[in-house]
C-alpha positions as CSV (number, residue, x, y, z in Angstrom):
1,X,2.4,17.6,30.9
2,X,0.9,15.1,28.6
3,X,2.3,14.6,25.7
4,X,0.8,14.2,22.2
5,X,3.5,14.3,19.7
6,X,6.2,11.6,20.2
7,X,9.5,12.3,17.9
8,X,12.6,11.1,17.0
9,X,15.3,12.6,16.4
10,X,16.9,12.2,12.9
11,X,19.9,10.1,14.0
12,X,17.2,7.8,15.9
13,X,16.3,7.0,12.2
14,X,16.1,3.4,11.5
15,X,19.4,2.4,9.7
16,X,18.5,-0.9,8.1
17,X,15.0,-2.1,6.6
18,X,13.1,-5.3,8.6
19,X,12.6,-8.3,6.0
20,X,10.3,-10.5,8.3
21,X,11.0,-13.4,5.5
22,X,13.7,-14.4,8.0
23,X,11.5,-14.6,10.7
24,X,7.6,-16.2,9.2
25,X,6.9,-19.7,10.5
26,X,6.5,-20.8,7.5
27,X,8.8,-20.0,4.1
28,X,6.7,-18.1,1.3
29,X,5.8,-19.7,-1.5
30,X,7.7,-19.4,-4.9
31,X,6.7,-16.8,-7.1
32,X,6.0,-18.8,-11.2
33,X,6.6,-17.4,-14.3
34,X,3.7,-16.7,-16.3
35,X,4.2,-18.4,-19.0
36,X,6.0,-21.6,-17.9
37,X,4.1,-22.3,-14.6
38,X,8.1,-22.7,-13.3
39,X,9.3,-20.8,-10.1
40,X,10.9,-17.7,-11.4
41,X,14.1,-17.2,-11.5
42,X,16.4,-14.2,-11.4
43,X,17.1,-14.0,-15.1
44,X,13.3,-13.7,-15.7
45,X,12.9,-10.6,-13.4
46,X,16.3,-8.5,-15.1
47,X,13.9,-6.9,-17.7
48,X,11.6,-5.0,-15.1
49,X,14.0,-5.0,-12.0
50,X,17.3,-4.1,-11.4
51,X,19.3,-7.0,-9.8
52,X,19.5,-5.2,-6.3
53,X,15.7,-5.1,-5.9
54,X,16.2,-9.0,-7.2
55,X,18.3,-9.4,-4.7
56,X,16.2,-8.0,-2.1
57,X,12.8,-9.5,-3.1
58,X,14.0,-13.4,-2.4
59,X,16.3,-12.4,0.2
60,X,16.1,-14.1,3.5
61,X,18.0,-12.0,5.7
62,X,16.4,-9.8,9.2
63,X,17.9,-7.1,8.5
64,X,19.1,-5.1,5.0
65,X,21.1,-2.1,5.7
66,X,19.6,1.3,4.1
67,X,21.8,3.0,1.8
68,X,23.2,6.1,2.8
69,X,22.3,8.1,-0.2
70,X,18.6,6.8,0.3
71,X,19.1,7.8,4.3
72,X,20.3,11.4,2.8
73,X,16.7,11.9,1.1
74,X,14.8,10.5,3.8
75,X,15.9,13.0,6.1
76,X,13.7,15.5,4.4
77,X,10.4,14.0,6.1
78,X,11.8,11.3,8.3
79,X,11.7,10.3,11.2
80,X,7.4,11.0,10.9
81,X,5.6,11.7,14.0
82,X,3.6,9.7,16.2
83,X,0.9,11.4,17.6
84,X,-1.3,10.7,20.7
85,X,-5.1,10.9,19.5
86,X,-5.9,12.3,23.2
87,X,-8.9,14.5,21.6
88,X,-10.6,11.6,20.0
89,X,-10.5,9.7,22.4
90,X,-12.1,12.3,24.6
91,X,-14.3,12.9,21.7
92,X,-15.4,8.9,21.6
93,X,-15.6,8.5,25.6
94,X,-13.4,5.5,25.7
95,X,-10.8,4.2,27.9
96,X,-8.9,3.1,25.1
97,X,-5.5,4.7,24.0
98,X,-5.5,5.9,20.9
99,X,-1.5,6.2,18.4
100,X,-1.3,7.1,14.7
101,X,1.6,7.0,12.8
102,X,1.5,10.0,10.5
103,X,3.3,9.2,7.2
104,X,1.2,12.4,5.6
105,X,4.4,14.7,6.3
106,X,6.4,13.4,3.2
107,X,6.8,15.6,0.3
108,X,3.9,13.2,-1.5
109,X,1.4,13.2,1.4
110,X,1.5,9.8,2.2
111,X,4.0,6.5,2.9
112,X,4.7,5.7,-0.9
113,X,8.4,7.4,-1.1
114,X,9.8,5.5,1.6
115,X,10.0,2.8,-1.3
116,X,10.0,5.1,-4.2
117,X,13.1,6.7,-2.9
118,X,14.9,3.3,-2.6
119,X,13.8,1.8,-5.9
120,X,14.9,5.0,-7.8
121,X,18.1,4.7,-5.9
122,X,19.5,1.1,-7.0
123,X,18.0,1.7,-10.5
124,X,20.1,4.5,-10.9
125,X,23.0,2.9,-9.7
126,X,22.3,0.2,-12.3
127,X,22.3,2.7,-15.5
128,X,18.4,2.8,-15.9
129,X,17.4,6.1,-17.5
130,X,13.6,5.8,-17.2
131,X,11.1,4.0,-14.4
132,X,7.9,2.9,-16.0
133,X,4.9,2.3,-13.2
134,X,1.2,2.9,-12.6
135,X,-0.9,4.4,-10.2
136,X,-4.7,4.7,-9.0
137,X,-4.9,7.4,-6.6
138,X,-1.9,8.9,-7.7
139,X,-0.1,8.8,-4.0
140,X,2.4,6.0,-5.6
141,X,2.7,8.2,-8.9
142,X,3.3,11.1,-6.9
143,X,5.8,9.4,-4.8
144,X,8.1,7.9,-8.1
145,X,7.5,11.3,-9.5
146,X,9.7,12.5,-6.7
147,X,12.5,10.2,-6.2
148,X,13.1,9.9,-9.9
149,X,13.1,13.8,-10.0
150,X,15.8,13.8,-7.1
151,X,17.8,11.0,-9.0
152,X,17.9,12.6,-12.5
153,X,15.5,9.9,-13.9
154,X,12.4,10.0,-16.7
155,X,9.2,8.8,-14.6
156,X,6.6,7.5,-17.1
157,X,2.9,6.6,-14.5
158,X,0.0,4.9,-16.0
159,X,-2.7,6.3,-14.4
160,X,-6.1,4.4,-13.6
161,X,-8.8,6.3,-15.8
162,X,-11.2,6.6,-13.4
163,X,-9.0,8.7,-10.9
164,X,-6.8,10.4,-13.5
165,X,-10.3,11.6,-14.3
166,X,-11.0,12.0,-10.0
167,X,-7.6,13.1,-9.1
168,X,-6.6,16.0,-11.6
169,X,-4.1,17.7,-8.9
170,X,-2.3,14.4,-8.2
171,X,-1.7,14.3,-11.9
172,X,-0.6,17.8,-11.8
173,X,1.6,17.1,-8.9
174,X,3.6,14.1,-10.9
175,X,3.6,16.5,-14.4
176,X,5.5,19.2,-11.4
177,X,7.9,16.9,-10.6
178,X,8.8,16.1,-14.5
179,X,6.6,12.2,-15.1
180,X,4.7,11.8,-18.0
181,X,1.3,10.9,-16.7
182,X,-0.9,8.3,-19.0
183,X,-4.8,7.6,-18.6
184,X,-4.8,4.0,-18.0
185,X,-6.3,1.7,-20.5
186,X,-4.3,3.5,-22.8
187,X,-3.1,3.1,-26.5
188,X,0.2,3.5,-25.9
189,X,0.8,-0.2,-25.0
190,X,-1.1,-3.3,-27.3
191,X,-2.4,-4.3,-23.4
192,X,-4.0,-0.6,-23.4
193,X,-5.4,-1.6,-27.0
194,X,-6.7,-4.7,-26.6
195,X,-8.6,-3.4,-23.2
196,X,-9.9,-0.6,-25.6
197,X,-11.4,-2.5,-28.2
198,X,-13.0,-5.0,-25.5
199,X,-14.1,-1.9,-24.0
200,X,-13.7,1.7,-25.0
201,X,-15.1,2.8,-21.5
202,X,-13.1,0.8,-19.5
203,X,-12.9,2.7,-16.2
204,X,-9.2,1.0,-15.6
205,X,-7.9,-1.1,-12.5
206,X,-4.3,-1.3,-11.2
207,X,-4.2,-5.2,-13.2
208,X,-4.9,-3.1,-16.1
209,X,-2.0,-0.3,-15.3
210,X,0.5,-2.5,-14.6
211,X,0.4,-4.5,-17.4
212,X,0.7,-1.7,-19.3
213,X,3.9,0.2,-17.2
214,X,5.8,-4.1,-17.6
215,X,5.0,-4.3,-20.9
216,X,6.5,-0.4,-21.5
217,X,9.3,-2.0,-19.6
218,X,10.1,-5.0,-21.0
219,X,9.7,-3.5,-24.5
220,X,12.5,-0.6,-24.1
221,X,16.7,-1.5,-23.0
222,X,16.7,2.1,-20.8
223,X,13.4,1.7,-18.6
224,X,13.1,-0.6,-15.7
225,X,9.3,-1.3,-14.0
226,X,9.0,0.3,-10.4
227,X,5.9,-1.2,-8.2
228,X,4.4,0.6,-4.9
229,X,3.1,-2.2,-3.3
230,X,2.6,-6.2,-3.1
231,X,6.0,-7.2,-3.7
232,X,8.7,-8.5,-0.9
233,X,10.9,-5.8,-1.3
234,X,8.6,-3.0,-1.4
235,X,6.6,-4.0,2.2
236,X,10.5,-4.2,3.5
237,X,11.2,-0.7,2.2
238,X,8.2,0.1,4.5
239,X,9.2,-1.3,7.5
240,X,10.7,2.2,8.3
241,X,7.7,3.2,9.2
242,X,7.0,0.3,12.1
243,X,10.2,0.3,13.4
244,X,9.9,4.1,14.4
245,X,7.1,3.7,16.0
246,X,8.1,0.9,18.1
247,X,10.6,3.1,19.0
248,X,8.2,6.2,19.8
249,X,6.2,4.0,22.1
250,X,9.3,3.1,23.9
251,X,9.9,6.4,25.1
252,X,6.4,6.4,26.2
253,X,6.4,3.1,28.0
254,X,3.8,1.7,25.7
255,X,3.0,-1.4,23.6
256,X,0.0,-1.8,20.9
257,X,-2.5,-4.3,21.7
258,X,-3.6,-4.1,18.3
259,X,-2.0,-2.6,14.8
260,X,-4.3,-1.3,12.2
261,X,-3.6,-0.3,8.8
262,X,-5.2,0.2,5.5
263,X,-4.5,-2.5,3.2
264,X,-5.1,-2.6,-0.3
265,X,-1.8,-4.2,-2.3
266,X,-0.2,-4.5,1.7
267,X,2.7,-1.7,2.0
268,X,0.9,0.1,4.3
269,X,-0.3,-2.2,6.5
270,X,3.0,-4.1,6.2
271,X,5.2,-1.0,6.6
272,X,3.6,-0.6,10.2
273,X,2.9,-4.3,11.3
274,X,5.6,-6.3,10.4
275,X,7.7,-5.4,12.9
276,X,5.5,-6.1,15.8
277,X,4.7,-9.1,14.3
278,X,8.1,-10.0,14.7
279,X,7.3,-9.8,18.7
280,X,4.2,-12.0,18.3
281,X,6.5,-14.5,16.6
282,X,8.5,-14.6,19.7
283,X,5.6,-14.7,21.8
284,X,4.5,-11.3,22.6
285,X,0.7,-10.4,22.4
286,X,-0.2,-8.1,19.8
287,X,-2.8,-8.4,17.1
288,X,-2.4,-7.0,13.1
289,X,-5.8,-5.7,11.7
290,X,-5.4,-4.8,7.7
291,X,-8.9,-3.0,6.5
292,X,-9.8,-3.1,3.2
293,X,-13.0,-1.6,1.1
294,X,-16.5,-3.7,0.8
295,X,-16.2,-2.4,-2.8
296,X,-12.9,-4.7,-2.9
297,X,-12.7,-7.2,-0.5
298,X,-9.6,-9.0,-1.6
299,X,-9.0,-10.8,2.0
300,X,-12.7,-11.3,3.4
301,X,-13.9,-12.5,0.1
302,X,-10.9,-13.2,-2.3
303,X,-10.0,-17.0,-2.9
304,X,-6.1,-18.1,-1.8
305,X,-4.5,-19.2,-5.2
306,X,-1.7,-18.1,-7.6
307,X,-2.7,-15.9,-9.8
308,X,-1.8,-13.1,-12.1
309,X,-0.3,-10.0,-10.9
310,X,-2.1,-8.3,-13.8
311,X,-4.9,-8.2,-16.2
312,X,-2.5,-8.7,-19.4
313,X,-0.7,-11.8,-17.9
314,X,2.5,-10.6,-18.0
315,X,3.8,-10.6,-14.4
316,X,4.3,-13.5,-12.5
317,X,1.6,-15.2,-10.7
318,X,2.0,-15.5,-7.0
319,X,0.2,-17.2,-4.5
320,X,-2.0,-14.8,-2.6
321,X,-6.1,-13.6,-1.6
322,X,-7.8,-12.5,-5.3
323,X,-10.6,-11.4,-6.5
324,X,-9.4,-12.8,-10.4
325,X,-6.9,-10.8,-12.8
326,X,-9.9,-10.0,-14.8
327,X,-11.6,-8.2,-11.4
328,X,-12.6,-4.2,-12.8
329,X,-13.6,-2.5,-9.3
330,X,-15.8,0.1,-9.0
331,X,-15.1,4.2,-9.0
332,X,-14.5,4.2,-5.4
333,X,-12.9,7.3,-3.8
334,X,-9.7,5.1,-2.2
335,X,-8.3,4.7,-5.7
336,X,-5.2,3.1,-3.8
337,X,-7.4,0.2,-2.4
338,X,-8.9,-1.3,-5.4
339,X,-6.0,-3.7,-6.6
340,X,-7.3,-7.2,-7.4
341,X,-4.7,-8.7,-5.3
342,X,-2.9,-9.0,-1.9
343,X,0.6,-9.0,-1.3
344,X,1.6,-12.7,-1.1
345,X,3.2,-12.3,2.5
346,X,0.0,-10.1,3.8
347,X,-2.1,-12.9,2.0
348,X,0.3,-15.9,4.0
349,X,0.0,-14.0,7.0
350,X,-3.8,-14.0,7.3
351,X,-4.5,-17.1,5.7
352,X,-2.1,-18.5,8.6
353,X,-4.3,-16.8,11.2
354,X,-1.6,-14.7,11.9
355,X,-3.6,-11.5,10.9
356,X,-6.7,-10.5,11.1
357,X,-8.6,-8.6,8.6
358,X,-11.9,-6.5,8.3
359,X,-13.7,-4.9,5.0
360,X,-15.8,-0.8,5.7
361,X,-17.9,0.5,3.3
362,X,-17.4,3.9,2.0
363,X,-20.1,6.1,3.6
364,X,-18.9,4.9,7.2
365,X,-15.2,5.3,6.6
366,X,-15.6,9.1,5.7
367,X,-17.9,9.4,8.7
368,X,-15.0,8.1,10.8
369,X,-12.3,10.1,8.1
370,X,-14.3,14.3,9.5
371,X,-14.8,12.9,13.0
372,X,-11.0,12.5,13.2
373,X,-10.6,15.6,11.3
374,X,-13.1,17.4,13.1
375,X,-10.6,16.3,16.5
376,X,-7.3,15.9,15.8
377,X,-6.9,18.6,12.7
378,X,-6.1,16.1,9.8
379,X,-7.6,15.7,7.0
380,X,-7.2,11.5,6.1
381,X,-7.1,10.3,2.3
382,X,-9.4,7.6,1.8
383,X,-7.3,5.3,1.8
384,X,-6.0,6.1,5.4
385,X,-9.6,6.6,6.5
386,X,-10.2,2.5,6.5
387,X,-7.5,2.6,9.4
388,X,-9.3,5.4,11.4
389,X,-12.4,4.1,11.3
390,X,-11.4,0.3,12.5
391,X,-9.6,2.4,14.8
392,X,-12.6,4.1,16.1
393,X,-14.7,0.9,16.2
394,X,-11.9,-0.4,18.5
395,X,-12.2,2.4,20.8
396,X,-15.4,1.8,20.9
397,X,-15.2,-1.6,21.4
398,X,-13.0,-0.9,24.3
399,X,-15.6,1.4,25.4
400,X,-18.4,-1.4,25.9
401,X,-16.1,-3.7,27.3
402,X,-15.1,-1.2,30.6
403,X,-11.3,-1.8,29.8
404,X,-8.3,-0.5,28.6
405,X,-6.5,-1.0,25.4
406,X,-3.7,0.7,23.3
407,X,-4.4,1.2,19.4
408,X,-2.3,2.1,17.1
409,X,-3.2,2.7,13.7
410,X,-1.2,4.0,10.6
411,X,-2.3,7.9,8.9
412,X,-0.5,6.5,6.0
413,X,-1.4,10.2,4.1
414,X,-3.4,13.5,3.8
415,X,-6.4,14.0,1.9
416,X,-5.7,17.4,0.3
417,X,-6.1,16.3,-2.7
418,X,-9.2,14.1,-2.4
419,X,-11.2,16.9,-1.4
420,X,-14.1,16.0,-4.1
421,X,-14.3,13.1,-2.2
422,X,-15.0,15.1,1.3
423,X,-17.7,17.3,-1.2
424,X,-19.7,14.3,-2.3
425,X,-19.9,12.5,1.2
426,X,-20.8,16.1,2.4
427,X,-24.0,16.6,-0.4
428,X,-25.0,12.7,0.2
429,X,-23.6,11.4,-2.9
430,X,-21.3,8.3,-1.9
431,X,-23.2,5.4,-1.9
432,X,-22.0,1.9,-0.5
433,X,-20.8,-0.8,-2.7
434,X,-20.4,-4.1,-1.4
435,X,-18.6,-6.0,-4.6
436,X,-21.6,-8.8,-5.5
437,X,-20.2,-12.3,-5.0
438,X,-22.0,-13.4,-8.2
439,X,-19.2,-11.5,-9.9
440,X,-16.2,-12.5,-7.8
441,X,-17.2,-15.6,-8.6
442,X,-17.5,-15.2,-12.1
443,X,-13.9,-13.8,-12.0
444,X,-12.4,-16.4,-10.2
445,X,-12.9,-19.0,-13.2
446,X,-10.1,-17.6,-15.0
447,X,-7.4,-18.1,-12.3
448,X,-4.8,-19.9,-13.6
449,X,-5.2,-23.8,-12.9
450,X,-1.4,-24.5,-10.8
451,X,-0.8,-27.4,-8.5
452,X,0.6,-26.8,-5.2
């Protein structure tokens, strides 16, 4: 019988998170404190982390151990499924084999609690009372909603306008699980303001959010800052999801020639390819693919530099692909994708040539999002539909060529809530946006001027 879903059982549950740190060719660069232009230290990150994340985001060891009470809550969802595509690829013709990791099963719909869970965890064990973050789609809002609901802690999210306004069932999702959900430029915070009186229509942008959820932070003794994607410890918190699948494919005698995932600030696509990358640094043959939107091509047409991890110039700058702090994306329907930034390890990774990456308009990636649907049953957010339509193109790739190869790309969540989305690709109304380099250029003469 062939099989189509590959599972684990739940004490075949990964027991310790991969930090691949230990293993890059090269050691990351330092993260500098915005003010100072000086590496940062530990003292500078105690008012928005608690000194276990810290810990964990300069660490350099392989392998951190996962605690058991974050083990405990994990078992509600994990280990996810991987699932054998066998209908697209009958659908598509090819001789490719086709593997998605489905992350969608969580209680949020998507990969987000994996690190949500964990950040809750050693903030509570630290005192915090409240966890101050933002959101654009709402998956990561969603996802701290949750843990800080199962930990006993306030959740305040800053919500990019433009999807609070596109999302309203995310929103409600967070208010069910007991956050306080904030339009994002708000006037709540004097970044909020200051956005506001530049301009009172300001659609938002994740720079704009997170300046907002630090400086709610740094400005109150009980609230710590909680972030969903970019940093170190947050892509390690991921790694969860990688690790199982390697393990899946075991029991199937298989191997990914190539690992695809959705990138926009890099847990995703980290989350799922770090730990093969691990193999390619000891030699084994496998390429990394992170997608990313035309409306906000941070690794195709970003410039490598240190810059601001948000519009207000509060967090530190790292060294990573950017489109400029100041970069306002448009109203696409992958809220999640539209950060100005890269994670700085994603960022080292491909400008080592270590990765690969690729940038799909919109129109296409929904095309590729209902043919899936239409084959294997789920509905992809938008977000996730970057990976299945790279996915597709390599099947189809494989197709052309007359030879095999294995896929594996990461369903990092359901699109049940993004169904407006599906309803204006269906009438014809998404257009493509391909982010005009006039302005990324413009953008780019405010990073920050640091020698390195």
């Amino acid at each position: 019988m062939s099989v189509t879903k590959i599972l684990l059982d739940e004490k075949q549950m990964p027991r310790q998170w991969y930090n691949i740190m230990a293993d890059m060719p090269n050691p990351p660069a330092p993260p500098l404190h915005p003010a100072t232009g000086e590496p940062v230290k530990p003292d500078d990150l105690a008012p928005l982390f608690p000194m276990a994340i810290i810990e964990q985001e300069v660490s350099q060891e392989r392998w951190i151990d996962i605690p058991e009470e974050v083990l405990d809550i994990y078992r509600l969802w994990r280990p996810t499924p991987l699932y054998r595509a066998r209908r697209l690829e009958k659908a598509l013709g090819t001789p490719a084999k086709i593997y998605y990791k489905y992350e969608g099963v969580s209680p949020a719909g998507s990969h987000k609690p994996n690190t949500a869970v964990a950040q809750a965890y050693y903030n509570k064990k630290e005192g915090v009372k409240r966890l101050a973050t933002e959101t654009g789609a709402g998956q990561w809002g969603s996802a701290l909603s949750l843990a800080c609901s199962l930990f006993g802690l306030e959740c305040t999210v800053y919500m990019v306008k433009v999807s609070y306004e596109q999302k309203p069932y995310r929103r409600s999702l967070m208010q069910v699980w007991g956050a306080e959900v904030i339009p994002s430029p708000s006037t709540r915070t004097e970044a909020g303001r200051k956005i506001l009186e530049a301009d009172p229509d300001s659609p938002g942008s994740l720079g704009i959010a997170i300046s907002e959820a630090a400086e709610d932070a740094a400005t109150h003794e009980d609230t710590k800052y909680a972030l969903g994607s970019v940093l170190n410890h947050v892509l390690m918190h991921q790694t969860v999801i990688g690790l199982e699948a390697k393990a899946q494919l075991e029991l199937v005698g298989d191997y990914p020639d190539v690992v695809i995932g959705a990138c926009g600030g890099g847990s995703n696509f980290g989350g799922l390819a770090f730990p093969f990358l691990a193999d390619k640094f000891a030699g084994k043959e496998v390429r990394a693919l992170a997608v990313e939107p035309t409306a906000c091509p941070t690794l195709t047409k970003g410039h490598y530099a240190y810059d601001y991890g948000d519009t207000a110039k509060l967090a530190p700058m790292m060294l990573m692909y950017t489109l400029g702090h100041t970069f306002v994306p448009p109203g696409i329907h992958a809220g999640g994708l539209r950060y100005h930034g890269d994670s700085p390890l994603v960022s080292q990774l491909y400008h080592e040539g270590l990765i690969e990456a690729k940038a799909l308009p919109q129109r296409a990636i929904f095309q590729g999002a209902v043919l899936f649907a239409q084959n294997e049953g789920i509905l992809p957010a938008p977000e996730s539909a970057h990976a299945v339509q790279a996915a597709i193109e390599e099947a189809l790739e494989a197709k052309e060529a007359g030879e095999p190869r294995t896929i594996l790309f990461g369903l990092s969540g359901h699109g049940h809530f993004d169904l407006a989305a599906y309803d204006a690709y269906l009438a014809g109304k998404l257009e493509d946006y391909e982010y005009p380099e006039e302005l990324i250029q413009e953008a780019l003469q405010d990073l920050p001027q640091v020698s390195r």
